[in-house]
N, C-alpha and C positions, 0 to 999 in steps of 0.2 A: 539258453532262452531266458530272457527277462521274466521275474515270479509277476505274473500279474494277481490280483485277488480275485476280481471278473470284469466281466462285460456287465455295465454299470447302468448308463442310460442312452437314450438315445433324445433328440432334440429336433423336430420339425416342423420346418413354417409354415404354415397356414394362413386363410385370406381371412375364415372364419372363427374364432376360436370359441364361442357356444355351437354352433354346428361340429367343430372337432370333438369337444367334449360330450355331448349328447351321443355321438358314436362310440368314442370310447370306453363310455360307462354304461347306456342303456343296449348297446348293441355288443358289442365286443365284451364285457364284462371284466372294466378293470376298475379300482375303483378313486374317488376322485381325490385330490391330496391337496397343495397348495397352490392359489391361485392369486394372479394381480391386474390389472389391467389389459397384460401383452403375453402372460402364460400360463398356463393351465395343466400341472402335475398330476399322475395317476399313478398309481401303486399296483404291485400285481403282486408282491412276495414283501421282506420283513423289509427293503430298503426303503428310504422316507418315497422316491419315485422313480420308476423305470423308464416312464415316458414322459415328454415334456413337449407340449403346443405351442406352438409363439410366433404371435404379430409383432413381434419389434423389430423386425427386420435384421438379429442376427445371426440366421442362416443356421444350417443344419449342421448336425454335430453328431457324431459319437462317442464314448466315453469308458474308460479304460480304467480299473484300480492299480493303486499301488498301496503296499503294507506299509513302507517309511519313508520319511520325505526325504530322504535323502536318493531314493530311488527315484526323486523326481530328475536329478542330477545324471545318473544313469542313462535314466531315457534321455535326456536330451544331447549328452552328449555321443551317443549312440545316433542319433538323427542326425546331427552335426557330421560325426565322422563317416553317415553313409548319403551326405549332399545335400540334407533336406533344414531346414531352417524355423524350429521350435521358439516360440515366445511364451514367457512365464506370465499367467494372468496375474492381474491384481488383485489386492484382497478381497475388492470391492465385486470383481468380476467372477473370484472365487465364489463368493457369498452367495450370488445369485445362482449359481450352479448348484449351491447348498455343500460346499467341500471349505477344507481346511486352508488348503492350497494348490494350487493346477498349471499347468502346461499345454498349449495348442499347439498344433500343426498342420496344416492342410494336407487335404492327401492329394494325390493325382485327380480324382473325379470331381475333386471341388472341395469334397466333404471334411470337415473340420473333424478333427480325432484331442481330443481331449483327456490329457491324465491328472487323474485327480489324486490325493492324499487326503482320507479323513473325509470322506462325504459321507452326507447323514444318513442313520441308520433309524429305522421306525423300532421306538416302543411297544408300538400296538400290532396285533395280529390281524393281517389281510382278513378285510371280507369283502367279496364281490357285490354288486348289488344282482346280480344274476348267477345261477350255478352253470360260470364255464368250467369248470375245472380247472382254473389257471392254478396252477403254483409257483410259478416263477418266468422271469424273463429268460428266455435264450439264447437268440442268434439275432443280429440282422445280416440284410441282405447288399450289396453294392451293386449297382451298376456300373461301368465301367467300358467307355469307348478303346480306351490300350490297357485292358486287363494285365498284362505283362509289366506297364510301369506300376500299375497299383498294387501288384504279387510283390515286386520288389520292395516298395513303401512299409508293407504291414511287415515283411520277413525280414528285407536285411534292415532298416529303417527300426520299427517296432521291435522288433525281435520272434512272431509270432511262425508257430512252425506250420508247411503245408501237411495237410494229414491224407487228403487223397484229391485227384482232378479228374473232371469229368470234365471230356474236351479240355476247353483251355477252361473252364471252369475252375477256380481252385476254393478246397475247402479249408479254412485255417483256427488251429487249437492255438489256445492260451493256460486251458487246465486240462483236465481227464477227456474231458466230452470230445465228440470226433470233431467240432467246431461251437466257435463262435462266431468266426464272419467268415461271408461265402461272396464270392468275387464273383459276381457273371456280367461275359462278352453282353455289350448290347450297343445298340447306337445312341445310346446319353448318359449322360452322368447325373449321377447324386444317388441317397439311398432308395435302393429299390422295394426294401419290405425289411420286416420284426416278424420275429418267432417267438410266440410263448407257448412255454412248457405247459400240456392239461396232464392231470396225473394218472390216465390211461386212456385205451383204446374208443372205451366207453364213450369218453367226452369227445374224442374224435368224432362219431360219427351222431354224438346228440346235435353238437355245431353245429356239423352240415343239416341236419334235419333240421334245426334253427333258422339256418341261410336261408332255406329251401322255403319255411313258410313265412319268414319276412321278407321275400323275394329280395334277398342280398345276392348280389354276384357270385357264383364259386367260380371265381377265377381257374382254382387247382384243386387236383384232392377229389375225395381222400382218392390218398398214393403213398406211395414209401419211395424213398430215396432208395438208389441201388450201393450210396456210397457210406452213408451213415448208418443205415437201414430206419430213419426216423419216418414217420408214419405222420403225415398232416394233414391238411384241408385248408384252404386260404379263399379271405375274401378282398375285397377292395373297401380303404379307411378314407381317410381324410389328405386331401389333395394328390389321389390315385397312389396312395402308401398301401402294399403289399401288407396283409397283414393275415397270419396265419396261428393256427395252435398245431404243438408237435409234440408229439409222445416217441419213444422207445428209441431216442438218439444211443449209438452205440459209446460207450464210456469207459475207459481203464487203460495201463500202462500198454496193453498191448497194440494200442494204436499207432504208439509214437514207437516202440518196438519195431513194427514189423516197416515201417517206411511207408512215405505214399504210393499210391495204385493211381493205376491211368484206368480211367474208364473210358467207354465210347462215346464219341462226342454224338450223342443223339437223345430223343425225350426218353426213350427209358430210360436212361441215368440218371435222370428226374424225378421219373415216375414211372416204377419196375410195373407197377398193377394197370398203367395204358388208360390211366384216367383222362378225358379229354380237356386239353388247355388251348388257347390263343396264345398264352403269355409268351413274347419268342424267345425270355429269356431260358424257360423251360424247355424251349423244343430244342435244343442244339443245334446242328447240324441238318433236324427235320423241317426245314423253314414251309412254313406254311403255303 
């Protein structure tokens, strides 16, 4: 498996980018970083930004470390030799990404994966303008109409390893944690949701009690996954973006030890505690 450092950021378009931001930061609790005309950065842990807003029309992204740039060569010819066709950005391109140096590739659902060398790191210690509990960025989520060609993109493509599936859901590591991107069947493509880390249960259910008297959507939640055993609550962000906080992800060698596990393809592998969702990427096989 290819070292990656993490799951870096993530990039999505938007119609409005002061309505994204105002979400963001006065609801969601992340807090605001660099901005320009067409995007709009927020911070949630020490790196300069996790998430990134943008009217410029280019398109959604997610984003990959590498420790040396010579492993920018690695990945790509690892995409090359499993079919898939990686271009190296330019400086210029790099820049605005806020990295050293970088590499795209599209994946099967549309969504543009990006490995970066040297992206900025924040000086200063996160503060929220609200106490979510966030400490750091996650997971996100894919949607995916041939779940199967996007499994193969991240694993033999990327290199990243499956850690367990639910249904054809598949959940996929990059470091310890049981995952960083999670593949779920749906009928459309692009990303479907972000997870950020709260740093316990606690903030789990202050959230939802938050949602509850801002009447924000609870989409999901609180629920615990049956395959990570992570513990969240999600609401709906900016251009119908899934966007959840998640505590007690299961973490350490013995994941990637013991091999992936099939779960059943149905909402409890979602959601073991039967908290009620519409989402039908949640329900499995429960189709509503």
């Amino acid at each position: 498996m290819i070292r990656y450092r993490d799951l870096r950021y993530l990039r999505v378009s938007v119609d409005d980018l002061d309505a994204a931001a105002r979400f963001a930061t006065d609801v969601f609790g992340l807090q605001a970083a660099d901005r320009d005309d067409a995007h709009a950065m927020f911070r949630s842990d020490a790196r300069n930004y996790s998430i990134c807003f943008s009217t410029a029309g280019d398109g959604d992204a997610v984003a990959l470390t590498v420790a040396r740039e010579e492993d920018l060569e690695t990945v790509a010819a690892r995409l090359d030799g499993a079919g898939f066709s990686p271009s190296k950005l330019t400086e210029a391109e790099a820049a605005t990404r806020q990295a050293k140096a970088a590499l795209a590739v599209t994946a099967p659902n549309g969504v543009a994966v990006e490995i970066v060398w040297r992206p900025l790191h924040s000086g200063w210690r996160y503060h929220a303008p609200r106490d979510a509990g966030i400490v750091e960025f996650n997971s996100v989520q894919m949607a995916c109409t041939d779940v199967v060609a996007n499994e193969a993109f991240w694993t033999k493509g990327l290199g990243l390893r499956v850690s367990d599936w639910a249904g054809d859901t598949a959940y996929l590591a990059l470091d310890a944690a049981h995952h960083r991107v999670a593949l779920y069947p749906s009928d459309r493509d692009g990303i479907l949701g972000a997870c950020w880390e709260v740093d316990d249960k606690d903030s789990i259910m202050r959230n939802w009690y938050f949602m509850q008297k801002s009447q924000l959507p609870v989409i999901a939640g609180p629920d615990r996954q049956a395959a990570s055993r992570a513990m969240y609550v999600t609401t709906g962000g900016p251009r119908g973006l899934l966007m959840s906080y998640i505590t007690d992800m299961e973490t350490g060698p013995q994941i990637a030890e013991r091999g992936p596990r099939q779960f059943a393809n149905a909402a409890r592998s979602h959601g073991i505690w039967g908290s009620v969702t519409e989402q039908a990427e949640f329900l499995g096989g429960d189709v509503l």
